[in-house]
N, C-alpha and C positions, 0 to 999 in steps of 0.2 A: 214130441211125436208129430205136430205137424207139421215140424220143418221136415222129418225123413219121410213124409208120406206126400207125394204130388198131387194124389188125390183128394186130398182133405180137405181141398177148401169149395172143393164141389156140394160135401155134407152137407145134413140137417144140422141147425147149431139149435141145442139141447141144453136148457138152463138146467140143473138137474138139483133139487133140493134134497138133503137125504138128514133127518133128524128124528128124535124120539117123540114121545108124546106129549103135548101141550107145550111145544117149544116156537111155537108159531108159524108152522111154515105156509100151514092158510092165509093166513092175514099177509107174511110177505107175499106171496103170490098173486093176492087179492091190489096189492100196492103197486108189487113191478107192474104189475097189469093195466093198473085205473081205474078198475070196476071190479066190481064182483062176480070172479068167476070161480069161488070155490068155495065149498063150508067151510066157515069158521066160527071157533065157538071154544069155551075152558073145558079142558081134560082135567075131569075128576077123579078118575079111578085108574088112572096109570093105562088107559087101552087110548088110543090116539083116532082123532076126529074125522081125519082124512083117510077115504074107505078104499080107493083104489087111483092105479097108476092113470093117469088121463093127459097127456099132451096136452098145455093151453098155448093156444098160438097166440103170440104179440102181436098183433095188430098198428101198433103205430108208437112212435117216437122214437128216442136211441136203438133200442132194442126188437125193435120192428125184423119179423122174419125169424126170430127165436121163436122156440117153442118153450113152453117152462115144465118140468115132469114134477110134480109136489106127492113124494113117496111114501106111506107111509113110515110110521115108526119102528124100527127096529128093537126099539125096547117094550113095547107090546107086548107083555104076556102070552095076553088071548090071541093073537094073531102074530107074531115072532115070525112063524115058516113061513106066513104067505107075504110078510114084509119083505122079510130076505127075498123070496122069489121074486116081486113085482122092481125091485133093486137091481138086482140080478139080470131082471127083464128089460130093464131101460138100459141099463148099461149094456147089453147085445143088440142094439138097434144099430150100431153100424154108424155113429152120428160124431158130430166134434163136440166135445162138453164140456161146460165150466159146471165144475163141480163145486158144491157149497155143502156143509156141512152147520146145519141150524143147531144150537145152544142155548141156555139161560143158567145164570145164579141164583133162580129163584129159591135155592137148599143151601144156604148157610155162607152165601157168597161165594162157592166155590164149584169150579167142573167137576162134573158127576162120572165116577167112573164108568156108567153105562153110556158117557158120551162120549169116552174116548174108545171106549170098546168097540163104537157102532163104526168109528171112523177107520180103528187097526181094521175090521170085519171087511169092510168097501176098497180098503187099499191092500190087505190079501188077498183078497179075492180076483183084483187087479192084476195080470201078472206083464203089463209093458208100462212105462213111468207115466205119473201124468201130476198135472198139480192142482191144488184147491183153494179152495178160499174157507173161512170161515165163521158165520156171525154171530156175534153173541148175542141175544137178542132181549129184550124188556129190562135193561140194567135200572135200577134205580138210580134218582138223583144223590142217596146217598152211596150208592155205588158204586157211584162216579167220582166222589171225591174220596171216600175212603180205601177204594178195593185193592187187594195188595194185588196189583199188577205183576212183582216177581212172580208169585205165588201162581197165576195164572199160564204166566207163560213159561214157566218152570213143565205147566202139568203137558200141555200143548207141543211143548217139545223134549218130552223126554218118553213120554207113553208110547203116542202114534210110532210108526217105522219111518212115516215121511212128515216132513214139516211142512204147515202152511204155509203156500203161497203168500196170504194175505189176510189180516184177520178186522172185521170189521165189531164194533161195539155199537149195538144201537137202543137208544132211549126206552124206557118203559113208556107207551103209548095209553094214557087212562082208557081211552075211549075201548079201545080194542079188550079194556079187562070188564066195561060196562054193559055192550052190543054183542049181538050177534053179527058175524056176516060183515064185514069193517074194513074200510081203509084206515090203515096208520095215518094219523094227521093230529099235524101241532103247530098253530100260529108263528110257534120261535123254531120248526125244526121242520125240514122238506125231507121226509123220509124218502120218498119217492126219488126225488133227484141224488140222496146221498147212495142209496140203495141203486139206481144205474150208473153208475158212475163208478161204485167200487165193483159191480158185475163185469161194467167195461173193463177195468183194469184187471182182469183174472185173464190166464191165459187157456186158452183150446188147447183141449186133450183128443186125439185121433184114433181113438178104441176100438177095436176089433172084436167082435161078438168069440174070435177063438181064442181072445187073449182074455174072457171072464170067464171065472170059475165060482162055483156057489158059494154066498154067499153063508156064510156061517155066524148064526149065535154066539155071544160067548157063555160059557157054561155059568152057575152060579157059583162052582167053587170059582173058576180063572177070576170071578167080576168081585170074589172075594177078596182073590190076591190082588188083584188089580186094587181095590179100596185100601186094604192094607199097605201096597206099595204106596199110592199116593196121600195116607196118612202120614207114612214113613217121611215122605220129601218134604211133607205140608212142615212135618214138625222140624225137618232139615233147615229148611228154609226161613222157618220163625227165628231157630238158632242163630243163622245166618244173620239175620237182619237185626236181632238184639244186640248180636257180636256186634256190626256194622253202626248202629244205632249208640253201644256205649261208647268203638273207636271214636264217632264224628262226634256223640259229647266231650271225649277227654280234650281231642282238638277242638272245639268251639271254649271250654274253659280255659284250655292252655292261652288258646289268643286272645280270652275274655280279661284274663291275666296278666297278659304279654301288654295287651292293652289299657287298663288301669296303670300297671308300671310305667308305660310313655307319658301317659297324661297325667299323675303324681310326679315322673321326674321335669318336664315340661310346666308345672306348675310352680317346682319350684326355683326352675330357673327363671322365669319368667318375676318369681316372688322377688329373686335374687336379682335381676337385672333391674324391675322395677323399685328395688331397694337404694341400686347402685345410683341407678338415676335421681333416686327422688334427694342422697345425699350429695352427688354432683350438682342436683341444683339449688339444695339449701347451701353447698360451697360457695357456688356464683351469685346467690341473691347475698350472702354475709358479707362478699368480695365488693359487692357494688353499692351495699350498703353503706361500706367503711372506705369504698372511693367517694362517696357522695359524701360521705362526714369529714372526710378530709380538703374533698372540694369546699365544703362551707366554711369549715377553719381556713384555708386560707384566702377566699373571697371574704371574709370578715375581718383578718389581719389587713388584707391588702386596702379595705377599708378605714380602719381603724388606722394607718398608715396617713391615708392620703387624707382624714378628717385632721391627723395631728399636723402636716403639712403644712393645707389650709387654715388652722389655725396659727400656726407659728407665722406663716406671710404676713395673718393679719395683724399680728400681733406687734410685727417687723416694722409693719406701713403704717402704724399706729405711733410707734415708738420715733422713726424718723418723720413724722408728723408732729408730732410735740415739738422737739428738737428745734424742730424749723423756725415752728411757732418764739419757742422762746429767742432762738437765736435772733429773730424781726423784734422781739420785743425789747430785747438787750439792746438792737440797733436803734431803734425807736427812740430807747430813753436815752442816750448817747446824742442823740443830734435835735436835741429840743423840742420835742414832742412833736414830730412831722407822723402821723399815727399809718400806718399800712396797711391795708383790710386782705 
């Protein structure tokens, strides 16, 4: 819408919060802001804290130049019609809006069908497009790890007519369930800065007070069916995810399987190769053993050789040594005792 409208960027730019009771839209208000500019405080009895429509103007940072409208609750019992009206009323001011749509799982971790009723209510009541945002707001630590996320966005986009833009999930804030009157604030978590930043990113809508029609209740039977229908998807959906849940165990065993089997056959080739090896080297150590014993048999023959060798020379040079001897001595006595040493 404000691309076809030239004048839309002239508007008022309208943060426009629109949620049930004790859904916090005090407290974010009090946050976007910085300060404290609106009661806030826990809805005990289902009627909502915030008593009427009031423009807060931003004064300074990102958002500086917005105004923020913190509306009350549409799901108000006590006050139902003049919620619708005062809704009804901001959205005929003629202004560009980012609309937000405040939430919590504080009932059983799941959206309430009076919250999606509140949002069909504001988006037919609407009759040119526009788009939203959405926050879930106080989610627990354990709601954060455990929340079935399908389950949520299952409800989110199949209830409303239009889908959010945008949907932001923000921390359960102690402080703000302890105080009255409170800025969100947490050491590990800038609500403030997460909180403009997803504002920033929502787009302006360019609404014309002849394009709002009154805002409507939904009845107790519709919010009947309504509970009923999203019992129906809740329990669809559980189905879903057991189906989904047993398929990925049969595949995590199959490959739990698949994989034992590689590492048994891989074991025992491994058994097998290290077998092969270990009798290929009993081969070569028997092979080298029985060269080295054959080396020594014939380093000892060849010994035993050259000892009889050496003996027979001596034995040789002994023998023509006598010989000699005698032959001198035969001469000796032959020529009249001339003696020859």
């Amino acid at each position: 819408t404000m691309e076809n409208d030239p004048n839309a960027r002239d508007r008022k730019a309208i943060i426009l919060l629109i949620g049930n009771p004790g859904t916090g839209k005090s407290s974010l208000t009090n946050t976007i802001t910085g300060k404290i500019v609106t009661e806030s405080n826990i809805s005990h009895d289902g009627c909502g804290v915030t008593r009427e429509k009031i423009p807060i103007a931003i004064e300074e940072g990102a958002l500086k130049g917005h105004d923020i409208v913190d509306t009350p609750g549409l799901d108000d019992f006590k006050k139902r019609e003049i919620a619708a009206k005062q809704i009804e009323q901001a959205l005929k001011s003629n202004c560009k809006y980012k609309i937000i749509f405040i939430m919590d799982l504080c009932r059983a971790g799941r959206i309430q069908p009076s919250d999606l009723s509140t949002i069909d209510a504001v988006i037919k009541a609407v009759k040119t497009p526009f788009k939203y945002g959405i926050i879930i707001n106080k989610v627990t630590e354990n709601q954060f790890k455990y929340i079935d996320r399908p389950k949520i966005l299952a409800a989110l986009n199949t209830y409303p007519s239009k889908r959010p833009e945008k949907i932001l999930m923000l921390p359960k804030c102690k402080k703000a369930f302890e105080e009255k009157n409170v800025l969100l604030t947490n050491d590990l978590y800038d609500f403030r800065g997460v909180l403009i930043s997803f504002i920033q990113g929502l787009s302006y809508n360019a609404i014309d007070s002849k394009d709002v029609s009154q805002v409507k209740g939904v009845s107790s039977k519709a919010l009947k069916e309504l509970e009923d229908k999203l019992a129906k998807m809740y329990a669809e959906q559980k189905k879903k995810n057991s189906d989904h849940e047993k398929r990925l165990k049969e595949v995590v065993d199959k490959a739990e399987k698949k994989n034992k089997e590689n590492i048994e056959r891989l074991r025992k080739e491994y058994a097998k190769k290290s077998e092969d090896q270990n009798q290929q080297l009993i081969a070569t150590l028997e092979k080298a053993k029985l060269d080295y014993q054959l080396r020594i048999s014939e380093l000892k023959y060849q010994d035993n050789q050259a000892q009889r060798a050496h003996e027979a020379r001596e034995a040789e040079a002994e023998r023509r040594h006598r010989e000699r001897m005698q032959q001198i001595q035969n001469e000796n006595d032959d020529g009249g005792g001339c003696v020859v040493s």
